[in-house]
N, C-alpha and C positions, 0 to 999 in steps of 0.2 A: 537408350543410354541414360538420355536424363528420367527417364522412372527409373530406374537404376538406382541414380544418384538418388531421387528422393526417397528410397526404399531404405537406402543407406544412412541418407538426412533425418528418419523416420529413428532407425533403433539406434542412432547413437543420442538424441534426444530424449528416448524413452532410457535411457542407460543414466543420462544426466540427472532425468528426473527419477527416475526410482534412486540413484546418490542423493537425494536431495534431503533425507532426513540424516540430523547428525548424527555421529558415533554418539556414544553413552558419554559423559562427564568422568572425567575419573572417580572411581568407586568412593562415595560418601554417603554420608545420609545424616539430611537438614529437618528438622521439624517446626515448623511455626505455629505455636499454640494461643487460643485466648485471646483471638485472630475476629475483628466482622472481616468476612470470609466472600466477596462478591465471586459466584460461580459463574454468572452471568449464564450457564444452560442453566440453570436452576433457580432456586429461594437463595437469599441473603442466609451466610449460616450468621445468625450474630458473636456468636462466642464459641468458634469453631478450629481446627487444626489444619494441617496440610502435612504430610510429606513426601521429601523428595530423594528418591536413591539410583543411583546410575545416571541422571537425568531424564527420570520420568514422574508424574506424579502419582505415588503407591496408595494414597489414601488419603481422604479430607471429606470433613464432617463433624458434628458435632462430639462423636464418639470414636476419635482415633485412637489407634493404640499408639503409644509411642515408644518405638526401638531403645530398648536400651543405649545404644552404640550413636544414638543421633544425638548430631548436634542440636540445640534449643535454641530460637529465637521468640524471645515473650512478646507476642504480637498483642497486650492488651493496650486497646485505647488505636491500636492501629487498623488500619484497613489494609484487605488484602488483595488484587486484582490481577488477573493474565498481564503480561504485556501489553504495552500498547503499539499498536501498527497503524504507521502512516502509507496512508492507500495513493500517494500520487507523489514521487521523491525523485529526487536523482543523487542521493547520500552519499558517496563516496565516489561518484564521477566528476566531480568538481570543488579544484582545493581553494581559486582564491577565483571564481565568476570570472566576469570582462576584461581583466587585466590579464592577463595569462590566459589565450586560448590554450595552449601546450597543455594547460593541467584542465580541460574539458576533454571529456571524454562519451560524454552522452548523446552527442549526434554525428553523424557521416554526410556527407556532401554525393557520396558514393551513388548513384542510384540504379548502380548495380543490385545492390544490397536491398535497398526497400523495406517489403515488410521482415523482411528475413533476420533485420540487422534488431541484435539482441545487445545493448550497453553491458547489462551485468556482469559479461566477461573481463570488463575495464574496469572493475570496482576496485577500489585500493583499501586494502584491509587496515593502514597505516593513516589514510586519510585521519587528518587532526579532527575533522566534524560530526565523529563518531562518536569518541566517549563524549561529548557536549551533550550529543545528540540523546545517548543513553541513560546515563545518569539523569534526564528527565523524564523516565520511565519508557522510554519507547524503545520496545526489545526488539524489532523487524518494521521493514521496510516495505514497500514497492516500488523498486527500480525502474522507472519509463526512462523511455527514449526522448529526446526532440528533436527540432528537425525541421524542412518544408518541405520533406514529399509529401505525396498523396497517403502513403502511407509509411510515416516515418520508422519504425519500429516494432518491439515486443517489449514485454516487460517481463519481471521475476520476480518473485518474492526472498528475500536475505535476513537474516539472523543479523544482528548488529553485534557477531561476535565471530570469532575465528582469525587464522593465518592465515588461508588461500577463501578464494572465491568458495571452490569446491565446498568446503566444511561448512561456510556458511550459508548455503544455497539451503533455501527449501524448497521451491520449486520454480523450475528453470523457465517457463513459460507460461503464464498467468492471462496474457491480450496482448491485444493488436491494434495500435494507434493510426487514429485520423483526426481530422480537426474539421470542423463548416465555423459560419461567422465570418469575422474579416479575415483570420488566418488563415479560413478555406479557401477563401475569395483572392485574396491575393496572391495565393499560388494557380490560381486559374482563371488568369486573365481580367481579377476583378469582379466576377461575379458567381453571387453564391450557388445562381443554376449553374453555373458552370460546372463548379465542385462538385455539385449532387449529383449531376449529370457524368462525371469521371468516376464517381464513386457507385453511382446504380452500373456503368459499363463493367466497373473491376469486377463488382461478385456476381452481372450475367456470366461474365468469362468464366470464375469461377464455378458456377454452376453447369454450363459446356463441360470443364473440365471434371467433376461431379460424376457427368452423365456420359464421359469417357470421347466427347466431341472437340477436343480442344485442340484448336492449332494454332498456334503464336502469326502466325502470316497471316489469318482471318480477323483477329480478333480483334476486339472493338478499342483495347487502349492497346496493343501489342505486348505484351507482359510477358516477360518469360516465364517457362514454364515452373520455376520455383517455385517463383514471387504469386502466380494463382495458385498454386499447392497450400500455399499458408493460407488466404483468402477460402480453400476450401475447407478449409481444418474451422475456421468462422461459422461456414456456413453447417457445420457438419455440430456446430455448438460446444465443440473443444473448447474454447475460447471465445469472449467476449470481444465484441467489437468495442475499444476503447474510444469516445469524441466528447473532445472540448466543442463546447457550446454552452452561451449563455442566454443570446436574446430570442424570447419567447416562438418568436416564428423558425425561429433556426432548431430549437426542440421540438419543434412540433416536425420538421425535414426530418430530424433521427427517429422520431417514430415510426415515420412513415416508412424509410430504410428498414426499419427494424420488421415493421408488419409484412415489407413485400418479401423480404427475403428470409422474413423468422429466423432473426439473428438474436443474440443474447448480447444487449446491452447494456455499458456502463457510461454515464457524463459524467464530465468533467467540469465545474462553474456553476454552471446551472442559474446565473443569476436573476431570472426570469423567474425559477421553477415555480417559486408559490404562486405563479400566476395560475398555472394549470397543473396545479400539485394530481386531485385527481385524475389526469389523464395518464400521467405520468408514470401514479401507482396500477391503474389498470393494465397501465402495459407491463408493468412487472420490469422497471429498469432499476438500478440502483443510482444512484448517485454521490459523486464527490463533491463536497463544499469546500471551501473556506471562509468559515463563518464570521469571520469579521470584514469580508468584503461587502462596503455598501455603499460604495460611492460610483456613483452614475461613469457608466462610458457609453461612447456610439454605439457598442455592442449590448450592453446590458444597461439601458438608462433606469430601468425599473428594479433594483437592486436592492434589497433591505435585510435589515439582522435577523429578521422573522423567518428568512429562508428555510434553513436548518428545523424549525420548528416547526412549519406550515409543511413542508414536503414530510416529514416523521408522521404529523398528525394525521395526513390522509394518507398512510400505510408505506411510503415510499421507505426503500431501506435506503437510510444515509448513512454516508462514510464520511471521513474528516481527512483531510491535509494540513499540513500547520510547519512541519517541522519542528523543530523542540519547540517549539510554541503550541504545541499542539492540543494541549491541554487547559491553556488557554481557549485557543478557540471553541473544545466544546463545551468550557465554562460558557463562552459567551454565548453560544445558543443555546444554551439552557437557561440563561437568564432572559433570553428573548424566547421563551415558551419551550423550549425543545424538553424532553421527557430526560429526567437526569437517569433512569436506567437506559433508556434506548443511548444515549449520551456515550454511557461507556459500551453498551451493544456495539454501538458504532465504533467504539476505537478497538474492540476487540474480537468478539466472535463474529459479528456483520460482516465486518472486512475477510476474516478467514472464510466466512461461507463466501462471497463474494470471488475470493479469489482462487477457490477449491483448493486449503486447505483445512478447513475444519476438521477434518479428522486427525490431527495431530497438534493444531493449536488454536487458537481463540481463547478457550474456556478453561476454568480448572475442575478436571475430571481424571477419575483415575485411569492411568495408561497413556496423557497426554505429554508431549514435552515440556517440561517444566521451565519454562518460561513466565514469569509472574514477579510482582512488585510488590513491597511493605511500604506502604505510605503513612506520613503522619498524621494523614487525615483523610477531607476527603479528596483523592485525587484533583478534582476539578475544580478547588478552589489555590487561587493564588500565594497563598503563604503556606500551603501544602510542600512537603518533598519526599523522595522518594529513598528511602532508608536503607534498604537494601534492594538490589536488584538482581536476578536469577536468569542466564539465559542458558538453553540448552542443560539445567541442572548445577552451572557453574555462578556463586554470586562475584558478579562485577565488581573493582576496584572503582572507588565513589573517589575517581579522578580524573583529569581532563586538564589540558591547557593551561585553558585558563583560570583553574581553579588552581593552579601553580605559579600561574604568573599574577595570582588575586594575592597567597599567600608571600609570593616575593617579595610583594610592592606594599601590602598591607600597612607594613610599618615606615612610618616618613622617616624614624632615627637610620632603621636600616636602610631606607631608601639615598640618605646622606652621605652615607659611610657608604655604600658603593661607589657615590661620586667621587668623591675622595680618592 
């Protein structure tokens, strides 16, 4: 009965994700010409075009033809890039943090649920921290869960555009979260063998169940049989094993995880990593930063802005989190060594190979969703913005909140004359 179930849990999953690319844009066609043109799969075009029709992108190059019927946008003097994706978010499951649990939606107490439990179904398309959030060039997300299970969640990848979940979904199941460090350790009694030791039990179990052995009444953490079905999907390399960690020895525990059971991994923090950047990249893991953290904790005392740059330099693929600050941050490790193309690699194509979508976004290439930014410059410097923005083929309304409540307030006369 429960294979049954996960038989069942299987293609309606595969149903979500094959929904997961959006319908076309309503019928138009955009052209951006006289464009530097960052393909990032390819060379810089410098004085290059792009278009876009249905919401796809039909052509871009040096030598585009441009449709009669398309609209023009004169990209001279601007820069052109993919969206940017923020690879570790919780965007629309939370409308105002600690004051309002009611409006958190990104963890379950459940532990029914485990790793099974997917946030992105709680995304709120109306969440106010969206257009903020876009309008700073970041066209898609990666929805994590939180939490203090053992293994809190899954994540998804979302379009920062649509009216239902559905529409903006790109792909429904992207990893699978744990954590070692103190936040492993304190869910397990306090120490970090502890954790390691709950977490090498989960995927033997998983691997029983793999080799068709698996009995919930035998097994070494008791799991039901779901909750090891996803842990086998890990092992089976569908899916990265998602863990926060920073301090040096607590990465060197997720290699080890990674080597006994030839898992595909991603960290989180990493605040260590340049310590053992080569090791890092030998194992072939990626990494999530946040590049302006560099201030000492009991978990990560050896923390610095070089991180970013020192794990890129010895081949490690980095990603960025920031939230609309996000471009920011890869300003800032780039000015702390980090390579300013891998920079935006990282906020665009890295992240979609990362989280296997690359074949439908990252990069601007023809047949891709046309998802992509006109910047005044260049992206990564702070008096840069983002002129137009494109998701799904559709350009975004360059408005938000608070850019209403800037314009309200703007004026002290009028601000007067309200009081009144």
């Amino acid at each position: 009965m429960i294979r049954a179930k996960r038989v069942l849990a299987c293609a309606m999953l595969a149903a979500a994700t094959a929904a997961a690319v959006p319908a076309p844009a309503a019928a138009q066609t955009v052209a951006i010409t006289n464009a530097e043109i960052h393909t990032i799969s390819g060379a810089v075009i410098p004085n290059g075009s792009i278009v876009i029709r249905d919401g796809r992108i039909v052509g871009v190059g040096s030598r585009v033809r441009i449709p009669d019927d398309a609209r023009t946008i004169d990209g001279t003097g601007k820069v052109v890039t993919p969206g940017f994706i923020d690879s570790h978010s919780q965007l629309g499951l939370n409308e105002v943090g600690w004051m309002a649990p009611g409006a958190q939606d990104y963890a379950t107490s459940d532990d029914d649920l485990g790793p099974r439990f997917n946030p992105v179904w709680a995304v709120n398309p109306e969440n106010t921290h969206i257009p903020i959030t876009r309008i700073r060039g970041i066209t898609a997300v990666v929805v994590r869960p939180g939490g203090n299970q053992l293994f809190p969640g899954q994540s998804a990848v979302i379009a920062l555009d649509g009216e239902t979940v559905s529409s903006m979904l790109r792909h429904s199941s992207v990893g699978v979260y744990t954590a070692m460090g103190e936040t492993g350790s304190g869910r397990a009694g306090g120490s970090r063998a502890a954790n390691y030791q709950r977490l090498r039990d989960a995927f033997l179990d998983a691997r029983q169940y793999l080799d068709g052995e698996y009995e919930e009444t035998e097994s070494r953490m008791g799991l039901d049989e779901l909750h090891v079905a996803v842990l086998a999907d890990v092992l089976r390399g569908e899916r990265p094993l998602v863990v926060s960690a920073s301090r040096k020895s607590d990465l060197r525990l997720a290699l080890q995880l990674k080597q006994e059971f030839d898992l595909r991994v991603v960290l989180v923090g990493a605040a260590e990593g340049w310590q053992i950047a080569d090791e890092l990249a030998d194992a072939g893991v990626a990494v999530i930063v946040n590049a302006s953290s560099n201030l000492p904790t009991y978990d990560g005392l050896g923390a610095s802005l070089a991180n970013a740059g020192t794990l890129q330099a010895a081949g490690v693929e980095v990603l960025f989190t920031g939230g609309r600050e996000i471009t920011h941050e890869a300003g800032l490790a780039v000015a702390n060594g980090m390579d300013h193309a891998a920079a935006l690699r990282a906020l665009t194509l890295g992240a979609a190979t990362v989280w296997g979508v690359d074949d439908r976004m990252g990069s601007l290439e023809r047949g891709k969703i046309a998802d992509l930014v006109v910047w005044s410059g260049d992206p990564l410097e702070l008096s840069t913005s983002a002129e137009h923005i494109f998701i799904g083929g559709r350009e975004i309304p360059h408005d938000s909140r608070q850019e209403r409540l800037f314009d309200r307030y703007r004026s002290l006369e009028r601000y007067r004359n309200i009081q009144r």
